[in-house]
N, C-alpha and C positions, 0 to 999 in steps of 0.2 A: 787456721787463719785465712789459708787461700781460699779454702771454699766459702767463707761467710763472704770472701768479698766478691767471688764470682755469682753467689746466692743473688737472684733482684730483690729490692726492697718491698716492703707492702708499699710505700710511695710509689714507686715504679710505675708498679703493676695497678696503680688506684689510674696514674696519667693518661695508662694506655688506654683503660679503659675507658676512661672521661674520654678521650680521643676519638674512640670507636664509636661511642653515643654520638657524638658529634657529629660525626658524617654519618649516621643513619640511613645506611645505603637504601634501604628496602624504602624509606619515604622519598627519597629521593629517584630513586626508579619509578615508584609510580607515577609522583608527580611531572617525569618529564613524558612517559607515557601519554599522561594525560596533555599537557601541553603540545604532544606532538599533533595528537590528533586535533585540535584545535586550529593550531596551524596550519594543517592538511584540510581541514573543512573550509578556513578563510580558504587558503588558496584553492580550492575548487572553485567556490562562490564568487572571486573575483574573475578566474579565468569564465567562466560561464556569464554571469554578468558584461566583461568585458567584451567577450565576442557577440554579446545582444544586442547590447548597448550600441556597438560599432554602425548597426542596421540604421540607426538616426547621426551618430556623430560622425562618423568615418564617410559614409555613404549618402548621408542626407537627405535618403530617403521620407516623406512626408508621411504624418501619425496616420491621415485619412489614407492613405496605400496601405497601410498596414490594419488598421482597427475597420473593415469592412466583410462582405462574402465574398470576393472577388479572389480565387488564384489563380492569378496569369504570371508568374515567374520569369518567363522566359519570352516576354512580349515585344522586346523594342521598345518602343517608346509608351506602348500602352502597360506596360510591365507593372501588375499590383501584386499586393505580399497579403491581403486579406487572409489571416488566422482565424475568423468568427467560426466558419464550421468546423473547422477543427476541434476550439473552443467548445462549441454546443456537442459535436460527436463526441468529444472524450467525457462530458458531466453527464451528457442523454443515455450513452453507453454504461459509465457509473452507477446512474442513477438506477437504472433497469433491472442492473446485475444487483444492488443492493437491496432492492426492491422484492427482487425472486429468491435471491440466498439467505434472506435475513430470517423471515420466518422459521423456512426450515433447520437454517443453524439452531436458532435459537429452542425450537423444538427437540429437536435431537440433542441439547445440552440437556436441557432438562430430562429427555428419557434416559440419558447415560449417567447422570446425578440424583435423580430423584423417583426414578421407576425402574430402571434394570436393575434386574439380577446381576447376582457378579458373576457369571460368566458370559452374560451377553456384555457386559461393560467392559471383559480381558477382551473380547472382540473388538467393538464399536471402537475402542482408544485405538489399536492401533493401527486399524483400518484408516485412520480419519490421519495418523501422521504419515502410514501410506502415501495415501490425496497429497497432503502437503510435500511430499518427495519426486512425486510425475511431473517430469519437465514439462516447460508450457511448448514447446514445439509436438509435445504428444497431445496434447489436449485440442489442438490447432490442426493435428493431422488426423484426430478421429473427426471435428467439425468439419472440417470439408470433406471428407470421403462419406460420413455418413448423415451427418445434420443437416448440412447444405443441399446435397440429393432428396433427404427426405422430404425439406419445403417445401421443394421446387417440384418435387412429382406428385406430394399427398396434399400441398396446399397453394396451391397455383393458383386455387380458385379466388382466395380472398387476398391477392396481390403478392406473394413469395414465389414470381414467374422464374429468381433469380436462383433463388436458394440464399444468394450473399445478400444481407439484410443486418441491420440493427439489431435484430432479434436475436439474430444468430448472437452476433458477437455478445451480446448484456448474456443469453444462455450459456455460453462458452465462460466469461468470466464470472457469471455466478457459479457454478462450478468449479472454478479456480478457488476463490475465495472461500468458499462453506465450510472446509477445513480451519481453515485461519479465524474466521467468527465462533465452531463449532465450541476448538479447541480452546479459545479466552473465554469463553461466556460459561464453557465446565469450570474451568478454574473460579471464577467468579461465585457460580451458584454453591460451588466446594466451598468458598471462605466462607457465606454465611453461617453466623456464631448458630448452632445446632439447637441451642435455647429456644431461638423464636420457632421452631419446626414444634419440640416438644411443646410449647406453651399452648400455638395454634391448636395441634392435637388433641390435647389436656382439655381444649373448649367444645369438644365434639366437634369440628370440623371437619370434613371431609381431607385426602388429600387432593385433589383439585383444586378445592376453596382454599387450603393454604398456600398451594401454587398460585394461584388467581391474586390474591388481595393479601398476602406474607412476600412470598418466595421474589414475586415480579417486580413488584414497587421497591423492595428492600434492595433490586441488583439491577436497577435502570440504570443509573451512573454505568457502572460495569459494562451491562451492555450496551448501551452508548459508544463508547471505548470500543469494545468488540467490532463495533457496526463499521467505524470512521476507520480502524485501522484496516478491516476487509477492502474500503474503497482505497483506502491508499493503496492498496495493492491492486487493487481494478485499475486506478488510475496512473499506473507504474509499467501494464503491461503491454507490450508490444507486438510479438509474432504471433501468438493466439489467437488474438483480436486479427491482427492483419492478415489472417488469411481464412477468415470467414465474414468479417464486416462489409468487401466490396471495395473500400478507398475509393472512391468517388467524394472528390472535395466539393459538396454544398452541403446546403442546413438542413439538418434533420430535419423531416417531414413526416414520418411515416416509419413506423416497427416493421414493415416489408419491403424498405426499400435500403438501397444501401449508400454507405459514406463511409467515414473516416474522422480519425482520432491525431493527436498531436504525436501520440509516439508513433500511430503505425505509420506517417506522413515524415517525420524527420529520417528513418527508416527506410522508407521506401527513396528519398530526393538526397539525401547525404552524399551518397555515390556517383549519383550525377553533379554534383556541384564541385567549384575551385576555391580552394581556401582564399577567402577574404572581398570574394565579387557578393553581392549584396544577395544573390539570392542562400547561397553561404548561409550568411548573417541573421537572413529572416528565420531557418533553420535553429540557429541558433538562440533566438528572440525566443523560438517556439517553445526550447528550453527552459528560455527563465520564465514563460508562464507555467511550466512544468514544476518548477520550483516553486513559484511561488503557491500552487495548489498546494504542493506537500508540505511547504510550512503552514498555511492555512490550515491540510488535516492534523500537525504535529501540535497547534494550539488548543484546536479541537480536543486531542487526547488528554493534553494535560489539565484542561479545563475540566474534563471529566473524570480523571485518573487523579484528582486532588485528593490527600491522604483525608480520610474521614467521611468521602462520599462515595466509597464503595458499597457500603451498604445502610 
C-alpha cells in the first residue's frame, strides 16, 4: 500500500510532460537567438545613422558642403565635407576590380566544374579557400613592395610615374575577391540538375557549345549573385586598398593616377578627429553612405538569389 502511493500516477507523469512541451526550451532559445540579433542590427543602424545624421542636425552643416568635390575638413570658415570623390573612388575602384575578377572567376568555375580532372579539382578547391584565408594587410604589403614599384619603373611611360594609382588598388581587390566569386559560381554550376548536361550531349553537341548556350544562360541568376557579393566585399575593404590606391581626395580621372575610397578615408581621418565636432560626423555620414551601398548590394543578392532562379 505504501508504495502504490509513493508510485506517480500515469496522470502525473501525463501533467509533466504537457508541461515540458510547454516551454519548449529549444524554440524558445532560438527564437530569442534570433530576436537578439535583430536588436543588435537595429541598434547598430541607429547608432550609425545617428552619428550621420548629427553632420546636418547637431551641426548644421549645409547639404551643398557635403554632396560636392571639395575636402577641406579643417578650413576655418571655408571648411567643406564634400564626399563625391570618395563616392566615385570606392564604385571606380568596385567597378574595375569586378570588371578584372569576374571573367577569370567565372572561368576557373567552370574549369573546376566542368573540365578538371579530379585531381586537379582536390587542388584548384583548396587553393581558392587558401586565397579567401590571406589577410588583406598581406595582400596590401605585396601591392606596395612589389605592384606599386613595378608601375612606377616598367610603366611610367603611359602615366603610372606614382606606382599609387587606381589601378593598382581595382588589381589588388580583384584579387581579394576571385576566390569569393570563384567559390559561389562552382557551387552554382554544381547545382545544375545533370539532366540538361546529358540531354545537350545526347544532341551531339560539343562540350563548349553546352557551356556556351546550356551551362551559362542556365546559371546567370547564380552568377549574378557571385559577381554583387565579390563587390560587396571590394566595397568593404579598407587597408589593401589604402595602401596602394594613393588617398588623394579628388574624382577619378585616370587608371594611373591616384585617389581614395570611403573606407580607406574614414581610416586614414578617424584618428585625427574629436568625438562629436563636425568633421567627426561627416566621417561618420561617410558610413551611412557605406551602408546604404551594402543594402543596395544585399537587395541586389536577393533579387538574384530568389528561389527558382538559380537555374
Amino acid at each position: 500500500m505504501t508504495d502504490l502511493a509513493l508510485r506517480p500516477t500515469s496522470a502525473g507523469i501525463r501533467r509533466a510532460r504537457t508541461t515540458w512541451e510547454r516551454v519548449d526550451l529549444p524554440r524558445r532559445a532560438t527564437l530569442s537567438a534570433a530576436v537578439l540579433v535583430v536588436v543588435l542590427v537595429a541598434l547598430l543602424l541607429f547608432f550609425i545613422l545617428s552619428n550621420g545624421l548629427a553632420l546636418f542636425t547637431a551641426s548644421h552643416v549645409a547639404l551643398s558642403s557635403v554632396i560636392n568635390t571639395s575636402w577641406n575638413p579643417d578650413a576655418g570658415a571655408q571648411t567643406t565635407f564634400g564626399i563625391l570623390p570618395f563616392v566615385a573612388g570606392t564604385l571606380g575602384v568596385m567597378l574595375v576590380a569586378a570588371l578584372i575578377a569576374t571573367p577569370l572567376s567565372i572561368g576557373l568555375a567552370l574549369f573546376m566544374a566542368e573540365v578538371a580532372p579530379n585531381w586537379a579539382r582536390s587542388i584548384t578547391r583548396p587553393a581558392m579557400e587558401v586565397f579567401v584565408g590571406i589577410p588583406s594587410v598581406v595582400y596590401g604589403w605585396l601591392g606596395i613592395t612589389v605592384l606599386v614599384p613595378y608601375l612606377r619603373e616598367n610603366w611610367a611611360g603611359i602615366g603610372f610615374t606614382l606606382g599609387f594609382s587606381w589601378f593598382a588598388g581595382s588589381l589588388v581587390l580583384a584579387l581579394m575577391i576571385l576566390p569569393t566569386i570563384t567559390s559561389v559560381a562552382y557551387d552554382v554550376f554544381l547545382a545544375i540538375p545533370a539532366d540538361l548536361r546529358g540531354a545537350s550531349l545526347a544532341m551531339g553537341t560539343t562540350r563548349w557549345q553546352t557551356i556556351r548556350h546550356i551551362l551559362l544562360p542556365a546559371a546567370k541568376a547564380g552568377l549574378a549573385t557571385a559577381v554583387v557579393l565579390g563587390m560587396m566585399r571590394a566595397a568593404g575593404e579598407a587597408l589593401a586598398v589604402q595602401m596602394v590606391i594613393g588617398n588623394r581626395p579628388v574624382m577619378p580621372t585616370s587608371l594611373t593616377e591616384p585617389l581614395t575610397t570611403l573606407t580607406s578615408q574614414i581610416t586614414l581621418d578617424m584618428g585625427n578627429t574629436v568625438s562629436g565636432e563636425p568633421w567627426n560626423q561627416a566621417l561618420w555620414f561617410m558610413g551611412c553612405v557605406l551602408l546604404l551601398i551594402s543594402f543596395l548590394f544585399v537587395l541586389l543578392v536577393r533579387r538574384f538569389g530568389r528561389p527558382g532562379e538559380m537555374v
